[in-house]
N, C-alpha and C positions, 0 to 999 in steps of 0.2 A: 260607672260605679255610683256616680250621686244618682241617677237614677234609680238603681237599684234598691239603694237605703230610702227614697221618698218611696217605692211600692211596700218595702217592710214595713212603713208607717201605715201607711191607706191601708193594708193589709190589718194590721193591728185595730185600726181607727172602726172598718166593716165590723169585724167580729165583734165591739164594743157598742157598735151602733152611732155611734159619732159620726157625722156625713161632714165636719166641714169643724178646722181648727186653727186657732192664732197662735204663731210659734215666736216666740218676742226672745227670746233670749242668745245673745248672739254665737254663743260656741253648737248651740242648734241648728241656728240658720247657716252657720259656718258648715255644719256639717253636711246640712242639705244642698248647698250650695257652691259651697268651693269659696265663700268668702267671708271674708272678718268687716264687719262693721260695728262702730261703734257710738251711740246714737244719740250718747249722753241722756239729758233730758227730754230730747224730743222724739215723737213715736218712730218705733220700727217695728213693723208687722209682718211676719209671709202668712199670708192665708191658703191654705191648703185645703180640697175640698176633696173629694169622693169622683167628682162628677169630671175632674182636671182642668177644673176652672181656678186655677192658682195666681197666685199675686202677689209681689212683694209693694206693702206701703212703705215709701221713703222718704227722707225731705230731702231734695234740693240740694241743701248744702254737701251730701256728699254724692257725688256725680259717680256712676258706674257706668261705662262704658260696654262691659264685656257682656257675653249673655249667659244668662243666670238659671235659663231654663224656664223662665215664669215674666210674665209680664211684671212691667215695672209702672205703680202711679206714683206719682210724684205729688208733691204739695209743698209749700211754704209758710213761714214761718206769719206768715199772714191767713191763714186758714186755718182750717178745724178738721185735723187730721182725722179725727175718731167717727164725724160727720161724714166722710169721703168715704172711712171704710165700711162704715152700717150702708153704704148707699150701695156697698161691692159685695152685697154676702147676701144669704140665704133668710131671712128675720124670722122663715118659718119652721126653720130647724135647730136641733141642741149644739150648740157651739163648745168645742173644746176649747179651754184655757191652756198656755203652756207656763212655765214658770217665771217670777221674776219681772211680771208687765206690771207698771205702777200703779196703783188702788187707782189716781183718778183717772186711766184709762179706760180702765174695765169697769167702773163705777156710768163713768161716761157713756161707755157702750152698750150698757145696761137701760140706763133712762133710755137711751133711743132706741130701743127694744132688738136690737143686733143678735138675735138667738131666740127660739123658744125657748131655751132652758142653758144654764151656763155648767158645763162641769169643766172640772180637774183634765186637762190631759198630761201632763206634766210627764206623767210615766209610760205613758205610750215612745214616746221616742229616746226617756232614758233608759229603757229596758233595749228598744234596738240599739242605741250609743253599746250599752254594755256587752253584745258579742263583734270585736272587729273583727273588720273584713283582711284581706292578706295585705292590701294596701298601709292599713292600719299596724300592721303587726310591723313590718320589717320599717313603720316609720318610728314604734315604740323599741326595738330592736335597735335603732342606729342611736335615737336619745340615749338608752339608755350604755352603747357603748362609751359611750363619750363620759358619760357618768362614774362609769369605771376609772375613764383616765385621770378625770378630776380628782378622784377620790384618791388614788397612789397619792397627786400632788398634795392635795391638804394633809394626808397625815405627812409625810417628806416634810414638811414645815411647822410640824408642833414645835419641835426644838427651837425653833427661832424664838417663841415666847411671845407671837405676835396677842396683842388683844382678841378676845372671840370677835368684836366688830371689825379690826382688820383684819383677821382673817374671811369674814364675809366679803368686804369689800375687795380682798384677794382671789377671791371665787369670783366675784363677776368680773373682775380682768380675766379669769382664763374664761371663763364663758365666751366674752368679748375675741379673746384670740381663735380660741375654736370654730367661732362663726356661729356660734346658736343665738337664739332671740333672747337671753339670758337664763333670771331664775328661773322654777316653774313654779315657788314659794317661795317664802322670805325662810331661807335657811339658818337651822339650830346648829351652832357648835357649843357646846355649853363644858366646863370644864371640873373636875372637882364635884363638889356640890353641887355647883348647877348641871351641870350630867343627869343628877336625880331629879330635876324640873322634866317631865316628858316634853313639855312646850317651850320651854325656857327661852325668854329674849334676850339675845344675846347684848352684853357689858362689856365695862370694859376691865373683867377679870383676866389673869394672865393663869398659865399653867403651872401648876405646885408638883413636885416631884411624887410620885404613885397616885398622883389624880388620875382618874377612867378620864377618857376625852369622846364626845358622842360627836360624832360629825354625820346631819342628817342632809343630806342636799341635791338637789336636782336641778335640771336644765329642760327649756322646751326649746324643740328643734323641728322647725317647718310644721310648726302650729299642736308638735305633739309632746308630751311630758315626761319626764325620766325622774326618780325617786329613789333614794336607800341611804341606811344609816349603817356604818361602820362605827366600833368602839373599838379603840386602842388605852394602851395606858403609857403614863411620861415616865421614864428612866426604871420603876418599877411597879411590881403588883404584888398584893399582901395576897393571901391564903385563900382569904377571905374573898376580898376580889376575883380572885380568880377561883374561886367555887362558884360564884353569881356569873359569871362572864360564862362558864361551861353550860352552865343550866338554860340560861337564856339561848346560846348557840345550839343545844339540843334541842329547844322547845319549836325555833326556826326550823331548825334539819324534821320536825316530829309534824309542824304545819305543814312542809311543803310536802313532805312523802303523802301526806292526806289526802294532797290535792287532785282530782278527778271529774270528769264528765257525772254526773247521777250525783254526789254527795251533797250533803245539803254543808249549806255553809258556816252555819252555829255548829257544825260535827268538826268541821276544819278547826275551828275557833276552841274547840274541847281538845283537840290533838297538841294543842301547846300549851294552852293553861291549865289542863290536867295535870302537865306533868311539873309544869314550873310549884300549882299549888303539892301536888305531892311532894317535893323538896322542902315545903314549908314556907315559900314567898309568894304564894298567893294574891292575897292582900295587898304585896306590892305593885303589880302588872294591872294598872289602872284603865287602862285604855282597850279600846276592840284590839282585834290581831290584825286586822288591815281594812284597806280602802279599796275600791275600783278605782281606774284611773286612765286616761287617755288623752281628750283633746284637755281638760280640766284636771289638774292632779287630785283632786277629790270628786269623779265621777258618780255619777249616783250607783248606791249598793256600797254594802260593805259584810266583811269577815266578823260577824260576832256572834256572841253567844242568844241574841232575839231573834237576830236572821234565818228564816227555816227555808228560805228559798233554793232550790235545784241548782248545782254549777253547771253551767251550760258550756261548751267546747268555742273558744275565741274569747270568752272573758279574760280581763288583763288585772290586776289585783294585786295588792303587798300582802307579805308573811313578815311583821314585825313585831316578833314579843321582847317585852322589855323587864327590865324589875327596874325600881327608881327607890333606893334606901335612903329617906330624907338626914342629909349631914353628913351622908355616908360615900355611899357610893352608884352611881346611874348607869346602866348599860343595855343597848337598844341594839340589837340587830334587824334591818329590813332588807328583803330582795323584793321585785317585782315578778310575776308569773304569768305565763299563757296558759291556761286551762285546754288540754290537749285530749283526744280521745281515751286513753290511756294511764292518763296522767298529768305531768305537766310540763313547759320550758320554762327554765330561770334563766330571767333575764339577766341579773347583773353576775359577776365571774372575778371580783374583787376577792381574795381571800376570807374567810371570817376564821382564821386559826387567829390564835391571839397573840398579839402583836407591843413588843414593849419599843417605846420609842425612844432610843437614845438621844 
């Protein structure tokens, strides 16, 4: 399988004309790989070429053992990593860049003339990241069951009154139990008011009776990500409330039916904020409709209204429209999706009928 995904790159890399690229970023090289490094300040490089003359540059201090499918050079912290690698590559061809390599690397690798010419590769491997493979799916698939189970517990405990910060700190205990690597983000519960913060860092406010409750949160499980936001309300919901909560639940039910192989993804992003602005809260629904998301819970790509790109069949993505009425009241619905020939699979299977918490 990791072979497979390094010929979709080389593949990609050919038609672009690219014979040879530095892949520095580690959920990349993870990908290509089968392993997580992480390198701090000092260089980590896989060099990928055209010609299968590939190389991971690494330091020392973290010793790999297993084989990685690529030669391994090594250097220490007494040497001139960027020097070692211009001395390993092609100088008379255009060098891909991938994302996230530090300026004085590639500043570096430039003075020692490492490339005829330096472009951007960056998107060459997040456009392959963004269709998984079936390996990929049933690992997005089990994250996000586990996702569902948290989510019964967290709302099962608004009544307690805990803090929005203890109840974070309550989510990574069951993370902890369950066995996953924990967050996949620093998760929002915001209550009240803060409900209407789309980002809100959670305080230490407590829950007021007919406060909307946003609980957004996710887990990664064997290096993969799980996502969704449920809105509930504490002992009651005003009229009002509960006109916002339908509209937004329809706007999600109106994204996901859009969802499809061929459609472009700003039409997805029209399928919910159409209708939320035709209710009249337009203006409130501030954010895209969703993310890609996989080994990174914000993968490259995203659901908005700029995005004219093609949904392609194995992309994995959120349908989240929200309204956020400042003072008022905040309600978010997200599921995650598999882009299927057809259609689509949602992943998460939590109810979104609305839920008053005694």
């Amino acid at each position: 399988m990791i072979n497979q995904r390094l010929d979709k790159v080389l593949k990609i890399m050919s038609q672009e004309e690219i014979p040879q690229m530095i892949v520095s970023d580690p959920a990349a090289i993870f990908y290509l790989t089968g392993k997580w490094i992480f390198p701090g300040e000092r260089m980590l490089a896989l060099y990928i070429n055209l010609n299968g003359n590939n190389k991971l540059f690494i330091n020392e201090l973290f010793p790999i053992s297993e084989d990685l499918g690529v030669e391994k050079i090594w250097f220490n912290d007494t040497q001139s990593p960027v020097k070692i690698l211009a001395d390993n590559i092609d100088k008379e061809s255009p060098m891909g860049i991938d994302k996230n390599w530090p300026a004085h690397f590639l500043i570096k690798l430039m003075q020692l003339k490492g490339g005829s010419s330096f472009v951007n590769g960056s998107e060459i491997l997040d456009r392959v990241r963004m269709c998984k493979d079936e390996d990929e799916k049933e690992l997005m698939r089990a994250a996000s069951k586990l996702n569902d189970s948290a989510m019964g517990e967290m709302i099962k405990l608004v009544p307690d009154k805990h803090s929005e910060i203890k109840m974070g700190k309550l989510l990574g205990e069951m993370w902890d139990e369950m066995g996953t690597e924990g967050h996949s983000f620093d998760p929002i519960i915001g209550y009240g008011e803060n409900a209407a913060d789309p980002h809100h860092v959670m305080d230490n406010s407590t829950v007021k009776p007919g406060d909307s409750v946003v609980i957004d949160i996710g887990c990664k499980m064997d290096s993969y990500c799980s996502d969704m936001t449920r809105t509930v309300f504490y002992k009651s919901v005003s009229d009002h409330s509960r006109e916002v909560y339908e509209i937004v639940k329809e706007a999600n039910r109106r994204g996901i039916e859009k969802v499809k192989a061929g459609v472009r993804f700003c039409d997805i992003d029209a399928a919910a904020r159409d209708y939320i602005t035709e209710k009249g809260y337009g203006k409130y629904f501030t954010h895209r409709l969703g993310h890609s998301i996989g080994i990174e819970v914000h993968d490259f790509g995203d659901v908005s209204s700029v995005n004219t790109d093609v949904v392609q069949v194995g992309q994995i993505f959120s349908i989240e429209p929200g309204i956020y009425l400042p003072g008022d009241v905040g309600v978010r619905i997200e599921d995650l999706v598999i882009v299927t020939e057809d259609g689509c699979e949602v992943l998460n299977h939590y109810t979104k009928d609305l839920i008053i918490v005694e």
